[in-house]
C-alpha positions in Angstrom: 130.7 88.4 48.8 133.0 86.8 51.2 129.9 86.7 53.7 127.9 85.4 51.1 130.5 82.2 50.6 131.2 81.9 54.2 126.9 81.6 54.8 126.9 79.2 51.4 129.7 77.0 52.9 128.0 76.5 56.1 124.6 76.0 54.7 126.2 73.4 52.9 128.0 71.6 55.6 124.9 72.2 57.2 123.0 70.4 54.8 125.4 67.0 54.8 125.5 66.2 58.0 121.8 66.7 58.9 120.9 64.5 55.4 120.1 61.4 54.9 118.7 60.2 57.5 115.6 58.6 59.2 113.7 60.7 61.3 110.2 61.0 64.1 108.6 63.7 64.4 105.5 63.1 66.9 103.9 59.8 64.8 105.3 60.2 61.4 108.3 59.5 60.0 110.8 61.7 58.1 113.8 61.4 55.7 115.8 64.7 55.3 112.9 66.8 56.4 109.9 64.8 53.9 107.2 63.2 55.4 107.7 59.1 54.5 105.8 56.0 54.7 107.9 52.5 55.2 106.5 50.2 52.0 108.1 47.3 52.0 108.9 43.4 53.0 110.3 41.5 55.4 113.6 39.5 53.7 113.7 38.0 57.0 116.7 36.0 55.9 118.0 33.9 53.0 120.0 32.1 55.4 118.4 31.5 58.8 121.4 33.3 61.0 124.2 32.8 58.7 123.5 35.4 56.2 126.7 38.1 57.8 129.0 37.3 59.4 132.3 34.8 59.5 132.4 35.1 55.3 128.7 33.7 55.5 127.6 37.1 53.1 130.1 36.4 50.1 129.2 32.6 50.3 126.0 31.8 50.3 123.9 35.2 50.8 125.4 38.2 49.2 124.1 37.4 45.2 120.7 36.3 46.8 120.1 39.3 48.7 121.2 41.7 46.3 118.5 40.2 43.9 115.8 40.4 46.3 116.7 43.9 46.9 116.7 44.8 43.0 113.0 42.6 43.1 111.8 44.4 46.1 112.6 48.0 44.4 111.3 47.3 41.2 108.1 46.8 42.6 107.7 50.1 44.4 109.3 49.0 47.9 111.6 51.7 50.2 112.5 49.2 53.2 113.1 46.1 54.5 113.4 44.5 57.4 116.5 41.2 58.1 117.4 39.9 60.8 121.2 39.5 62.1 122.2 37.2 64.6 118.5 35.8 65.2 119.4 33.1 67.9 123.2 33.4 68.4 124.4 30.3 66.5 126.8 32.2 64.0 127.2 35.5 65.6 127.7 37.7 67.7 131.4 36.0 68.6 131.0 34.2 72.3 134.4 33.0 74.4 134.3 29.7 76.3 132.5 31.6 79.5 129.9 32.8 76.9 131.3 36.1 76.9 130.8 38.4 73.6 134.4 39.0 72.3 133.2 40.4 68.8 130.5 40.6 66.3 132.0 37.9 64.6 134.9 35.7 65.2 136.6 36.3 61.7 136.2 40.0 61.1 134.2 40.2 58.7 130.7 41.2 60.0 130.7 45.0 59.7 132.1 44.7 56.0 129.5 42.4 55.3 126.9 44.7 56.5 128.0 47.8 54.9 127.8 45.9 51.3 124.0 45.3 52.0 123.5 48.7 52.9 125.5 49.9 49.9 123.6 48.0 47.8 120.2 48.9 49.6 120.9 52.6 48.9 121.8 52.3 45.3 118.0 51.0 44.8 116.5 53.5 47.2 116.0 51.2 49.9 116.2 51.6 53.8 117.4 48.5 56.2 115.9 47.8 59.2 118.2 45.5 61.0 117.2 42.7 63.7 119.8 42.1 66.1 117.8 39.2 67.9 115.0 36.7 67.7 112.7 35.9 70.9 110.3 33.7 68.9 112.7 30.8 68.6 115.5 31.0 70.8 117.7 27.5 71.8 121.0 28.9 71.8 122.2 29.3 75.6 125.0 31.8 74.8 122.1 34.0 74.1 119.2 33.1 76.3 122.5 33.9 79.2 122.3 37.5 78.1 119.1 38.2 79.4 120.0 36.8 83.2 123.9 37.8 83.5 123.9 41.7 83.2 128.1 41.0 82.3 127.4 39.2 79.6 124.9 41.2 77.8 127.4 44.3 78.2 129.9 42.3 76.8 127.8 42.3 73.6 126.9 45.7 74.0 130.7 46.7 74.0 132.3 44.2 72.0 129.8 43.2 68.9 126.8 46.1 69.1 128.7 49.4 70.0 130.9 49.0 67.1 128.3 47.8 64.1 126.4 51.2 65.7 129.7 52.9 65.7 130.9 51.8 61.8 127.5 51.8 60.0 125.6 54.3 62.1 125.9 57.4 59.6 124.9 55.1 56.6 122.4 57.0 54.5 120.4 53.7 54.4 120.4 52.1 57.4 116.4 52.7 58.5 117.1 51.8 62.3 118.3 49.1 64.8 115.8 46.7 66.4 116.9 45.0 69.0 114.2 42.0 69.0 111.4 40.4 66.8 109.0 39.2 69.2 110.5 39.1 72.8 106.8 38.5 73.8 107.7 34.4 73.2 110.2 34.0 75.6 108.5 35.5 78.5 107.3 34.6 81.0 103.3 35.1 81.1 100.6 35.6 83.7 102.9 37.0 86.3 101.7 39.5 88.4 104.0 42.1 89.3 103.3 45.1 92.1 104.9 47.0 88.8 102.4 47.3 86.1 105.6 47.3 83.7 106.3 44.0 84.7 102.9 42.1 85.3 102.1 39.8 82.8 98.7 39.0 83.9 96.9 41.3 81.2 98.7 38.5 78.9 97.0 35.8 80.0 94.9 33.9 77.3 96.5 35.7 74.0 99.5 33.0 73.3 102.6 35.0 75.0 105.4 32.9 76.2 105.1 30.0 73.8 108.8 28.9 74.1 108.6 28.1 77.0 111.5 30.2 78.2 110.0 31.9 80.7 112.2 35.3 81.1 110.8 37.7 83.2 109.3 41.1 81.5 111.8 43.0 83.7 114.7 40.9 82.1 113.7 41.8 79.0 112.9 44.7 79.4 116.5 45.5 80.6 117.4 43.5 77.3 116.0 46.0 75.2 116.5 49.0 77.4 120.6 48.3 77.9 121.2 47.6 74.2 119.2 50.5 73.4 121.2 52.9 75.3 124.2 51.3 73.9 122.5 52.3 70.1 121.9 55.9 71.0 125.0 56.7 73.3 127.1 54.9 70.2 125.3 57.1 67.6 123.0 59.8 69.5 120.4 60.0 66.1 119.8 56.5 65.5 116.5 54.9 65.9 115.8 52.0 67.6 112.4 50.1 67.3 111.1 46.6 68.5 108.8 44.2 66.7 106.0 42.8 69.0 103.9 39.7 68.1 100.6 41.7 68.4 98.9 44.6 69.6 98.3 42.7 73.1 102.0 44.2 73.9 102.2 47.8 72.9 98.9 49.8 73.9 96.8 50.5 77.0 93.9 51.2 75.0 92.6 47.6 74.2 91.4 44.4 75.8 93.9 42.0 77.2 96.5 44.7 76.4 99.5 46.6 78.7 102.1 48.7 75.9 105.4 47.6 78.3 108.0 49.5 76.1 106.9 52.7 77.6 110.0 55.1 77.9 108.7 54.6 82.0 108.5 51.0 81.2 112.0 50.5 79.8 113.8 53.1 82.2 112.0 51.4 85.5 113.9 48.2 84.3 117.0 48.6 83.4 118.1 52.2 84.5 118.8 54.4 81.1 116.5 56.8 80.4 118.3 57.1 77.2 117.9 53.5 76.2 113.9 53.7 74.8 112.2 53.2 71.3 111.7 56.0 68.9 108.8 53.9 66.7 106.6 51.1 67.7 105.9 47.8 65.5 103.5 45.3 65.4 102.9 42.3 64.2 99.4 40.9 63.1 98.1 37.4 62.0 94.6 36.7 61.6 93.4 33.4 63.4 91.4 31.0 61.6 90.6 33.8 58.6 89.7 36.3 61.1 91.2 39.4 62.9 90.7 40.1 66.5 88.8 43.3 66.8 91.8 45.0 67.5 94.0 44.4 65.2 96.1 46.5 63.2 93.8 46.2 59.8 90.5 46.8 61.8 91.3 49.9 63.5 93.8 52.8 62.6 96.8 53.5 63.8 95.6 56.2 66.5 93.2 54.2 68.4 96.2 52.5 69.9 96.8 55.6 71.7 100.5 55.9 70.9 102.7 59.0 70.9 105.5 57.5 68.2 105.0 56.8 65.0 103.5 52.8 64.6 104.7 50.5 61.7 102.4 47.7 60.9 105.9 45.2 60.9 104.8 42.1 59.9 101.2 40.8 58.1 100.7 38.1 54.9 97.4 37.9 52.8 97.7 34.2 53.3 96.7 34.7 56.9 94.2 37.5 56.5 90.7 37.8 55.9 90.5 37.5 52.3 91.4 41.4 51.9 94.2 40.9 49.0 97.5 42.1 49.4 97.0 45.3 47.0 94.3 46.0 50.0 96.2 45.6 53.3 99.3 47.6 51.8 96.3 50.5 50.9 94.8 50.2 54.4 98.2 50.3 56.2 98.6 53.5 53.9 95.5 55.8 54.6 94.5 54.9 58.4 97.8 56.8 59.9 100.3 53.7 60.4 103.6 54.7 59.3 104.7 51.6 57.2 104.0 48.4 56.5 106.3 45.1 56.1 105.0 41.6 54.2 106.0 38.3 55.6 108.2 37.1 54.3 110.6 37.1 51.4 112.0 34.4 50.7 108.3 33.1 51.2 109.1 29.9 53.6 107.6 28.9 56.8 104.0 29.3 57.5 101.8 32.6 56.7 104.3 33.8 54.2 103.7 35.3 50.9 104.8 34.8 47.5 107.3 37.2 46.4 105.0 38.2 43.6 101.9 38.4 46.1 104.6 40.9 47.8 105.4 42.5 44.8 101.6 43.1 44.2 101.7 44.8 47.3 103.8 46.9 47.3 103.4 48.1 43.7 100.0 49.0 44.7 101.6 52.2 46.5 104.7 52.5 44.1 104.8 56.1 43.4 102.1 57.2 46.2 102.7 60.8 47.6 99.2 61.9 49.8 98.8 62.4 53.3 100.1 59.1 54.0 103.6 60.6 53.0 106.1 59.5 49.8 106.6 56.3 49.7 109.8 56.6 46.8 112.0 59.0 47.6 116.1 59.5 47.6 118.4 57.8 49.6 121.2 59.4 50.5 122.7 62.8 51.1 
């Protein structure tokens, strides 16, 4: 009897700490051991940078965003994607020198973030969280971190080491990304001797349209350093990256290099620890029509890929007349892991309404097939 208790106990403690959490297996993803698919939308923000951060959640963001949230899970949605310090203008905390000192400079950063992922959780909902924003980046603070290796592991030790280190465990954080489309601030149709670095396969698809022009090795080592701070904070969290298109994460197409190889991001920046555990992409079609190789004309393995591949950002509004209902189904059955509408507060160009979301996503509200669950528990 005493062995009996003794095995229960440890099947128990067992149990708790390997629960509730995110997982990859090959290209699917898990959470506590069942197969999952990512249904959801992209917030991306209520306000642009200033949702957390320096009392910026309990002013202007934290009723808003619980709402969404309560919106998004009525209507069949697991996960969202929101994005944190986007270009540096509220957060992380910066000294004089453009050092990082902090996540925030008034302490209240990681409390604000833990509420959102409370409240996530008690509506079933995982949080993908986007530390940075290369598709419109002025702030100089923050364009520094990609050419002053002191500087970006000031962030790395003073803002992103201890968010990793506070909310890490949280049943519903989904996973860390450290940039929504880095492919705009580099710089393109540069040839390299390194494959990893040579930009030339680039040339012609619209990379580099800020005119930033940051080397592919720079930002690689961007995503490759703050990665490594991620997993050597909180060895089981996933990390992930949302590129523009496909053009930036296979070798399998035209006009196409996939530079966030494990090789890729080691040959850059030095830590083979500090690497992606699923790919995203982003996909807009151009005048009404998809390229031939994008994500809703082709399944998910015919990018070649050995992680799982969520389809991170798409809108019916700049489709080809599929219908939401349709592009959340395809995303479903042709072996991409999960899929993200643009976006929620439905601003900006190519975003949805948040009832053409809700459409969406109700279309595979209680959906359980090979495609995995898409409503499921979360927490331990």
């Amino acid at each position: 009897m005493k062995m009996f208790k003794f095995v229960a106990l440890l099947l128990c403690c067992w149990a708790s700490l390997s629960a509730g959490r995110l997982t990859t297996s090959g290209t699917n993803l898990y959470y506590n051991g069942q197969k999952v698919f990512l249904s959801g939308a992209n917030i991306a923000w209520n306000s642009y940078g200033y949702d957390f951060g320096n009392g910026q959640y309990a002013a202007n963001s934290k009723s808003t965003l619980e709402s969404w949230l309560t919106q998004i899970a009525n209507s069949g949605g697991n996960s969202v994607r929101i994005w944190l310090h986007v270009e540096g203008g509220n957060t992380p905390a910066y000294d004089s020198n453009g050092y990082v000192t902090g996540p925030d400079s008034t302490g209240t950063m990681i409390s604000d973030m833990r509420s959102f992922l409370d409240f996530a959780q008690s509506k079933n909902i995982l949080v993908i969280f986007v530390l940075w924003n290369g598709a419109y980046l002025r702030v100089q603070n923050t364009i520094n971190l990609f050419w002053d290796e002191g500087k970006l592991q000031s962030y790395i030790d003073n803002a992103l080491k201890p968010m990793v280190s506070a909310l890490g465990d949280h049943p519903a954080l989904g996973a860390w990304e450290i940039m929504n489309e880095p492919e705009g601030s580099l710089l393109n149709n540069q040839a390299d001797a390194n494959p990893c670095f040579d930009t030339t396969p680039l040339k012609n698809t619209g990379a580099g349209w800020t005119n930033l022009y940051i080397p592919m090795q720079n930002i690689l080592k961007f995503v490759n350093w703050q990665a490594d701070g991620v997993k050597g904070t909180n060895g089981a969290a996933l990390v992930t990256l949302g590129s523009w298109s496909e053009h930036a994460q296979t070798d399998t197409k035209a006009q196409s290099r996939n530079y966030y190889t494990d090789s890729c991001l080691e040959a850059a920046g030095g830590k083979a620890n500090g690497k992606l555990d699923f790919y995203q992409m982003h996909t807009y079609a151009f005048n009404g029509q998809w390229g031939p190789d994008a994500p809703f004309k082709v399944s998910a393995s015919s990018y070649g890929l050995n992680k799982p591949l969520v389809i991170g950002e798409f809108a019916s509004v700049c489709a080809q007349n599929e219908g939401i209902q349709n592009l959340f189904q395809y995303g479903y059955t042709n072996g991409y892991q999960g899929v993200w509408s643009w976006q929620y507060n439905a601003g900006g160009e190519c975003s949805d309404t948040q009832a053409t979301q809700d459409s969406g996503m109700n279309q595979l509200k209680g959906q359980n097939g090979a495609g995995g669950a898409v409503n499921f528990p979360v927490g331990f």
